[in-house]
Backbone of each chain as nested JSON, in Angstrom:
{
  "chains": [
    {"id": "A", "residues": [
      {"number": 1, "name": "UNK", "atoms": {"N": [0.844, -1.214, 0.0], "CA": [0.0, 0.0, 0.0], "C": [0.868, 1.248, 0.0]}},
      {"number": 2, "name": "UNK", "atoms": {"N": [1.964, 1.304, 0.562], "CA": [3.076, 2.173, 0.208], "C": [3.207, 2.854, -1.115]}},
      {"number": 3, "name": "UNK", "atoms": {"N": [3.316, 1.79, -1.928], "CA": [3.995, 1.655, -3.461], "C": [2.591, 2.348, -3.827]}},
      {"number": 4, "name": "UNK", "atoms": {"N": [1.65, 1.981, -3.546], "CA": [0.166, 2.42, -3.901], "C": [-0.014, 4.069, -3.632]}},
      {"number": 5, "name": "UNK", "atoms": {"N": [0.368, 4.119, -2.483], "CA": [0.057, 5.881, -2.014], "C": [1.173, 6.532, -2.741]}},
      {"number": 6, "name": "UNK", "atoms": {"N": [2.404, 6.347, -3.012], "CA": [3.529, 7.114, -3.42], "C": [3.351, 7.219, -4.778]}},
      {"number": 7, "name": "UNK", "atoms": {"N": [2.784, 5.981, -5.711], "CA": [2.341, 5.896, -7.283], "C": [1.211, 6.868, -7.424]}},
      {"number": 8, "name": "UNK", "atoms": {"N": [0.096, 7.141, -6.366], "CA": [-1.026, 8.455, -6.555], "C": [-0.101, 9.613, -6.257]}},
      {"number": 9, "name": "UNK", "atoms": {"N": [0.595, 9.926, -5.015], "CA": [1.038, 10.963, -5.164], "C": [1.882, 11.686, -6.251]}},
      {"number": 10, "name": "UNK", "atoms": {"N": [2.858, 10.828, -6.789], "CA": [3.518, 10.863, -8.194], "C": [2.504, 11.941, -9.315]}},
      {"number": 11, "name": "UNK", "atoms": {"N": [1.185, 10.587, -9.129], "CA": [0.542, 10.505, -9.98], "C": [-0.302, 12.334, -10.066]}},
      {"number": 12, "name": "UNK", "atoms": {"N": [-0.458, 12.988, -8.787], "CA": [-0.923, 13.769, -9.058], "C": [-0.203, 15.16, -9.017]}},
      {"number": 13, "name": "UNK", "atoms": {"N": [1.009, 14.967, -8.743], "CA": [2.041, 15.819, -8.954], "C": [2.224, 16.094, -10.322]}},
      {"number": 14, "name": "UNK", "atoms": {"N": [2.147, 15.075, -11.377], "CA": [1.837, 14.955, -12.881], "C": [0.472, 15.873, -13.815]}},
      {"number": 15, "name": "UNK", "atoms": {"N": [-0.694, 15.057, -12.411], "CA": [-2.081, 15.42, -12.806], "C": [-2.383, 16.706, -11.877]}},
      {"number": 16, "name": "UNK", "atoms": {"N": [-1.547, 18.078, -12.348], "CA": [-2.239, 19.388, -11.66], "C": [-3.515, 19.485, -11.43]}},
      {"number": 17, "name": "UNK", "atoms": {"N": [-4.4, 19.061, -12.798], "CA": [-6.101, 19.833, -12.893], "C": [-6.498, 18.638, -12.329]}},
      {"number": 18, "name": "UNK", "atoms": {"N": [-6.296, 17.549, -11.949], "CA": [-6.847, 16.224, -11.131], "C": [-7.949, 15.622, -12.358]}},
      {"number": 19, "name": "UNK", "atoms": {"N": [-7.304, 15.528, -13.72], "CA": [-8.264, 15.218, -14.427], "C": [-8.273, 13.589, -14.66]}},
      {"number": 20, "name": "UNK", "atoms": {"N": [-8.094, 12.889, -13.693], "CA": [-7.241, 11.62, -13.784], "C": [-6.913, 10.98, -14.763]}},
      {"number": 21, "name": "UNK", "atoms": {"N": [-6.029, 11.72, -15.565], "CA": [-5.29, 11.291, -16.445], "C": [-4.228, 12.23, -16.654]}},
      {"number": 22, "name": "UNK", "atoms": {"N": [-3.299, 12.066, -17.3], "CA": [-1.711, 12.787, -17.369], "C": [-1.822, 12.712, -19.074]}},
      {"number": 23, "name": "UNK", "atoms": {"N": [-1.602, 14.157, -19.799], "CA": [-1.455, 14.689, -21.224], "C": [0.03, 15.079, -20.928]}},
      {"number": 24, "name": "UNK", "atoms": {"N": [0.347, 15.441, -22.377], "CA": [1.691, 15.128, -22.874], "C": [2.148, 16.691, -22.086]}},
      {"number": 25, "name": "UNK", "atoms": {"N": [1.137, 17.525, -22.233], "CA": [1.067, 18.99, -22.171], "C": [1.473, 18.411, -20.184]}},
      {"number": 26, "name": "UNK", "atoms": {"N": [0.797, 17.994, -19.219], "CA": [1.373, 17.762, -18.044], "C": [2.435, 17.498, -17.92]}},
      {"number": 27, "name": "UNK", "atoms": {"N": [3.071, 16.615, -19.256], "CA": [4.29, 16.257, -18.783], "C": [5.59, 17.62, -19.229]}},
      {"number": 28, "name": "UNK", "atoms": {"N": [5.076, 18.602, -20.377], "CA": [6.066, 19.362, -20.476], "C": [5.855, 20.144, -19.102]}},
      {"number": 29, "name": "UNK", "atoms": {"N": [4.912, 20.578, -19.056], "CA": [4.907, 21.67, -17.344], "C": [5.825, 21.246, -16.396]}},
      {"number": 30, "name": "UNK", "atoms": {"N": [6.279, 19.482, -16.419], "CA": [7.204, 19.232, -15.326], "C": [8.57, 19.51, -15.766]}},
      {"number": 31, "name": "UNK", "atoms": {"N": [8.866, 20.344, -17.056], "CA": [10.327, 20.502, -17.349], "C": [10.535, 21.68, -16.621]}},
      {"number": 32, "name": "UNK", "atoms": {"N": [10.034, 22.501, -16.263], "CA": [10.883, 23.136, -14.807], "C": [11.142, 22.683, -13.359]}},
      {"number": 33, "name": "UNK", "atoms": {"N": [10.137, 21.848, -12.96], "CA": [9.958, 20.84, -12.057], "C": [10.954, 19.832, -11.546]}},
      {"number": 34, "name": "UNK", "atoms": {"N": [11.152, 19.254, -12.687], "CA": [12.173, 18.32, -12.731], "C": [13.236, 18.192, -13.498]}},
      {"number": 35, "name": "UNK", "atoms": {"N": [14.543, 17.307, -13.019], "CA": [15.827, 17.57, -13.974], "C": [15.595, 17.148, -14.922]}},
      {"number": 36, "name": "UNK", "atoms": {"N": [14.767, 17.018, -15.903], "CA": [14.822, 16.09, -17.071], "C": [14.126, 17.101, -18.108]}},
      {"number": 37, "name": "UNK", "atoms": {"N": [14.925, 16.772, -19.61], "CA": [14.352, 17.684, -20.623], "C": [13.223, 17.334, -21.423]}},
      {"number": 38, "name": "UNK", "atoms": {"N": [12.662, 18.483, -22.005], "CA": [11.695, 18.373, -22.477], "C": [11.139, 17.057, -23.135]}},
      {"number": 39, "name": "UNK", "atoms": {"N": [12.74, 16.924, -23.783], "CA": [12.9, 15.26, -25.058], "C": [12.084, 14.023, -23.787]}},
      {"number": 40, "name": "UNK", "atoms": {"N": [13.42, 14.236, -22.503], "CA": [13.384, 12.882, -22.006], "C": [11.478, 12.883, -21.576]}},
      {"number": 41, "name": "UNK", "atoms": {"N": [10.974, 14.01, -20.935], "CA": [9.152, 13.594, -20.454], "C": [8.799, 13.314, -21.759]}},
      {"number": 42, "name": "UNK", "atoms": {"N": [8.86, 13.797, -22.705], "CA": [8.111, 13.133, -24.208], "C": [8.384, 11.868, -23.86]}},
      {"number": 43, "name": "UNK", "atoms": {"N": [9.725, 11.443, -23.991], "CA": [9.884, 10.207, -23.818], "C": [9.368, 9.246, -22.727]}},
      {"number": 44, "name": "UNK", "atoms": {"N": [9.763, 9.735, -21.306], "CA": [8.844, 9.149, -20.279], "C": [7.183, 8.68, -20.608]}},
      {"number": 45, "name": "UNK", "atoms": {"N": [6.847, 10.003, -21.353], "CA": [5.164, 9.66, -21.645], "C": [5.097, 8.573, -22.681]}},
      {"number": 46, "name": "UNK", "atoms": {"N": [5.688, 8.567, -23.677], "CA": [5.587, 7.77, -25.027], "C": [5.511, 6.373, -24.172]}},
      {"number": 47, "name": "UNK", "atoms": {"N": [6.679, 6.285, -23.299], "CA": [7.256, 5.031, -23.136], "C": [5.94, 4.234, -22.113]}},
      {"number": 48, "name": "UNK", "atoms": {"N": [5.331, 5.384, -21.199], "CA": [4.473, 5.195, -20.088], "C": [3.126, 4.518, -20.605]}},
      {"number": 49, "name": "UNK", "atoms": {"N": [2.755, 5.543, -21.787], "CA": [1.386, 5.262, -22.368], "C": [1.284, 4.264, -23.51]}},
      {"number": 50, "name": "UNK", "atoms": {"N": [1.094, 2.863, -22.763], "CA": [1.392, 2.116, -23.072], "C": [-0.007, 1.382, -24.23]}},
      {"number": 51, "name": "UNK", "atoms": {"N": [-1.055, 2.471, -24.572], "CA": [-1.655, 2.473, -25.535], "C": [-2.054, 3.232, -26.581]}},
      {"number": 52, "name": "UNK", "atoms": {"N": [-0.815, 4.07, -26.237], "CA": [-0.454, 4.959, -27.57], "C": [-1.518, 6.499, -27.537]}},
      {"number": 53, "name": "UNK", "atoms": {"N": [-2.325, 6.206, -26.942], "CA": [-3.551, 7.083, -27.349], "C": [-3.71, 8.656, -26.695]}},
      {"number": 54, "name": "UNK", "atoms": {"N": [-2.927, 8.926, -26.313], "CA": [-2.225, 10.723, -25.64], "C": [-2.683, 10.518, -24.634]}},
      {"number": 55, "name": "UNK", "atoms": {"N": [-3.277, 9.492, -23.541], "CA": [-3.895, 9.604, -22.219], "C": [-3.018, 8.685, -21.541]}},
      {"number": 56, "name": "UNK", "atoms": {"N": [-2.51, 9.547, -20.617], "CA": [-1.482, 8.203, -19.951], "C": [-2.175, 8.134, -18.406]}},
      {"number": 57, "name": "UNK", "atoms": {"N": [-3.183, 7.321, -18.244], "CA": [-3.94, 6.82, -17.493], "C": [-3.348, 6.307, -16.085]}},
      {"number": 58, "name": "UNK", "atoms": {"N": [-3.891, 5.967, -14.516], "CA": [-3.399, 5.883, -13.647], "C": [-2.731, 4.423, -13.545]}},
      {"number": 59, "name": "UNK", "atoms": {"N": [-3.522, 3.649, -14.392], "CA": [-3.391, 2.238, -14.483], "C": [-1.976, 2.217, -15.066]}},
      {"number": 60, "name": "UNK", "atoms": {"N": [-1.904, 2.637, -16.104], "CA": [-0.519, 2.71, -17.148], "C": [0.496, 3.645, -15.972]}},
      {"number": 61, "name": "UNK", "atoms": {"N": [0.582, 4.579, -15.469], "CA": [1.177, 4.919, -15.021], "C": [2.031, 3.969, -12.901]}},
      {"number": 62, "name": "UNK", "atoms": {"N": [1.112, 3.708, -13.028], "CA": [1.574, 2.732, -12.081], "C": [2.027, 1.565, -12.593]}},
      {"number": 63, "name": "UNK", "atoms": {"N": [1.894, 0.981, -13.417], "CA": [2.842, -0.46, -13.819], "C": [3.587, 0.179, -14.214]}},
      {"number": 64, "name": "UNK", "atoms": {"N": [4.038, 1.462, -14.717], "CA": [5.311, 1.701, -15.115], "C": [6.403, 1.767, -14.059]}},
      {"number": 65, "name": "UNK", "atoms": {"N": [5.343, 2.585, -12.789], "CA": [6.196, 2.754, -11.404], "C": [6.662, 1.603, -10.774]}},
      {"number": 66, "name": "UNK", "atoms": {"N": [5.682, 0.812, -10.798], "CA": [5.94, -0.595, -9.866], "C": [7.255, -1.55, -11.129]}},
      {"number": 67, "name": "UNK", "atoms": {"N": [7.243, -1.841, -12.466], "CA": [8.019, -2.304, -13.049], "C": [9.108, -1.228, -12.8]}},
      {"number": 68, "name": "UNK", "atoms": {"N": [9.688, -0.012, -12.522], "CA": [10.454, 0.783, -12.01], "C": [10.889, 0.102, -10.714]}},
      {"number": 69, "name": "UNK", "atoms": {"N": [9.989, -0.028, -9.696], "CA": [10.331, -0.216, -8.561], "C": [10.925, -2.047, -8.102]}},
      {"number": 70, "name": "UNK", "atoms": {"N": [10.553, -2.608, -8.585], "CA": [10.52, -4.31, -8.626], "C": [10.743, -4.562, -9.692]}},
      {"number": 71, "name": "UNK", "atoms": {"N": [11.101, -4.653, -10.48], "CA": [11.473, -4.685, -12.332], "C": [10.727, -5.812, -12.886]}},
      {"number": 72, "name": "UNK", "atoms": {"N": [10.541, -5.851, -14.235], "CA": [9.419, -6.336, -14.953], "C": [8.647, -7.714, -14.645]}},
      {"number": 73, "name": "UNK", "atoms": {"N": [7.211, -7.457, -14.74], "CA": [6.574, -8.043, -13.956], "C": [6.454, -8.669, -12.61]}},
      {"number": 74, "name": "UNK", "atoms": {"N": [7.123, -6.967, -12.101], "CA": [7.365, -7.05, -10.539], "C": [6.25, -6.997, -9.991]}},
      {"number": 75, "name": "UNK", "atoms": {"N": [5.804, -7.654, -8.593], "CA": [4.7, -7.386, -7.717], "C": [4.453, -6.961, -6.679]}}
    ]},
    {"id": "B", "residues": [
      {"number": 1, "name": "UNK", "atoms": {"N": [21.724, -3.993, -31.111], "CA": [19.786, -3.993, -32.046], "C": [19.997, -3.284, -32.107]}},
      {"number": 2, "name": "UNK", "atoms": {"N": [19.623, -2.092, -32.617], "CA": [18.605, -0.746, -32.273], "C": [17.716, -0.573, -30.856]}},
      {"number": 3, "name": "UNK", "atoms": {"N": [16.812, -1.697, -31.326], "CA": [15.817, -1.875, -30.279], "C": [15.808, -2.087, -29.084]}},
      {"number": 4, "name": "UNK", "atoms": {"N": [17.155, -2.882, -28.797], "CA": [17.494, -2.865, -27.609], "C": [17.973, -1.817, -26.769]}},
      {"number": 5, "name": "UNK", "atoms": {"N": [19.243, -1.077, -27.923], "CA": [19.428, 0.217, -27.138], "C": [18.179, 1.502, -26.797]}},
      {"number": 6, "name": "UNK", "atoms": {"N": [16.951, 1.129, -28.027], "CA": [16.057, 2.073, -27.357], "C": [14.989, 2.152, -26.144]}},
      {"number": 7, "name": "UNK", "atoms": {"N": [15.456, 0.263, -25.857], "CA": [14.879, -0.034, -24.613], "C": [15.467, 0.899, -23.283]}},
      {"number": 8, "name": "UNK", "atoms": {"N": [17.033, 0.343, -23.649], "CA": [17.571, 0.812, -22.546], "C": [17.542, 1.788, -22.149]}},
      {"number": 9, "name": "UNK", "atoms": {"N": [17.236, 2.886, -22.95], "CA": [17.733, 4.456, -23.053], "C": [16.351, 4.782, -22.222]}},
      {"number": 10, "name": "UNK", "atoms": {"N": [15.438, 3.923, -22.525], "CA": [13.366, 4.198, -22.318], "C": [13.872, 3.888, -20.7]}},
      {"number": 11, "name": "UNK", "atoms": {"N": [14.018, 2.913, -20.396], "CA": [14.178, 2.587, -19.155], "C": [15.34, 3.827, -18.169]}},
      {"number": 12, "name": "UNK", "atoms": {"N": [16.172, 3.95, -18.801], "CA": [17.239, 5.01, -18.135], "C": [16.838, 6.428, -17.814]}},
      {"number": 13, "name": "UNK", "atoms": {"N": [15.526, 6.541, -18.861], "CA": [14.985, 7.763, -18.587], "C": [13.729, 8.124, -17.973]}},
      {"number": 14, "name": "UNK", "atoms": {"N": [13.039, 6.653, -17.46], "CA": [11.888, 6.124, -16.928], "C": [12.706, 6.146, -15.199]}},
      {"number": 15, "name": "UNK", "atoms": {"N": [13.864, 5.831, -15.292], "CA": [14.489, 5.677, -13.592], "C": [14.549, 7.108, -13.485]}},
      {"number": 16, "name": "UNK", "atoms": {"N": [15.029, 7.923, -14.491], "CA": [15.583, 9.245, -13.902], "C": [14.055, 10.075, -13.565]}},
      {"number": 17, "name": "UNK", "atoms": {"N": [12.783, 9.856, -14.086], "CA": [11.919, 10.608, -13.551], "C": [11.517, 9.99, -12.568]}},
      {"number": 18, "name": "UNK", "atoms": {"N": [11.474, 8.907, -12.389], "CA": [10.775, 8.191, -10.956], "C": [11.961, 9.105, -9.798]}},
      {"number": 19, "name": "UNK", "atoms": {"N": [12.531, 8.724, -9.891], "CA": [13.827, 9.09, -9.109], "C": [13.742, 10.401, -8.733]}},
      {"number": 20, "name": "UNK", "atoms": {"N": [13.75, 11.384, -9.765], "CA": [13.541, 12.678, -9.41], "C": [12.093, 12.982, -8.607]}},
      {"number": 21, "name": "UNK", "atoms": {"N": [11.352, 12.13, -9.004], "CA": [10.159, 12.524, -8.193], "C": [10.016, 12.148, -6.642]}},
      {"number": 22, "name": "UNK", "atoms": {"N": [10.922, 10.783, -6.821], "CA": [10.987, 10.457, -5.228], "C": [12.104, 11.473, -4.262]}},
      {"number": 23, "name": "UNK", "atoms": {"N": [13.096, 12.104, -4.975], "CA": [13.501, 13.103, -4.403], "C": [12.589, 14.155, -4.43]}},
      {"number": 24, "name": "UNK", "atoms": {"N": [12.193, 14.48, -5.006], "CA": [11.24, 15.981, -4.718], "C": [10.587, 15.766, -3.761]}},
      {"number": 25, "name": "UNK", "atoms": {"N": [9.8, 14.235, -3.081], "CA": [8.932, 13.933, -2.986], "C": [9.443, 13.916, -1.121]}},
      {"number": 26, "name": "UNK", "atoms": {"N": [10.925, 13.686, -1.198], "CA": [11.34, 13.339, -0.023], "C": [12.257, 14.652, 0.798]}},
      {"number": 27, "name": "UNK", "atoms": {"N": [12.199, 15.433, -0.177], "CA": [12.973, 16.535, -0.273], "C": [12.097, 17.837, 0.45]}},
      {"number": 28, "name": "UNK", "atoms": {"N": [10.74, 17.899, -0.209], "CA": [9.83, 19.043, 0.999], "C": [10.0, 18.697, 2.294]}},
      {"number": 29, "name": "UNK", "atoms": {"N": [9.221, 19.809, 3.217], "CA": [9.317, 19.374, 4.681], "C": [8.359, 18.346, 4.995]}}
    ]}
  ]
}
């Protein structure tokens, strides 16, 4: 439940307007935020939204965290 | 591959935002 509360908080540090979902446009806003450039959040998102479709959803965004955290098809 | 290195690079840059976020995250008061 840890991994659970820290993946929402993530999650809404991402999601300013709490629209529960994360746009590409959320992820540039975090290039002042965070050390990473504009390229690499494109990339983070591409890589995250794992159905291509510009909505990188809470579901998608937590298996990315947890395969981050425990590595692939970690539990 | 190719593919492999664009795995790796996906993943290297997938640690560096988790990472940064868990510092930010641990970093407020």
């Amino acid at each position: 439940s840890a991994v659970i509360e820290k993946t929402r908080e993530f999650f809404q540090i991402c999601d300013t307007e709490g629209k529960g979902f994360i746009t590409r446009r959320d992820m540039q806003r975090l290039n002042g935020e965070l050390p990473l450039s504009a390229d690499e959040l494109e990339n983070v998102f591409d890589t995250l939204d794992a159905d291509a479709n510009g909505y990188l959803t809470f579901e998608e965004f937590s298996s990315g965290f947890s395969e981050f955290m425990f590595g692939p098809g970690g539990t | 591959d190719p593919n492999m290195k664009g795995a790796a690079a996906n993943e290297g840059v997938l640690a560096n935002f988790f990472n940064s976020l868990l510092s930010k995250k641990t970093g407020s008061p």
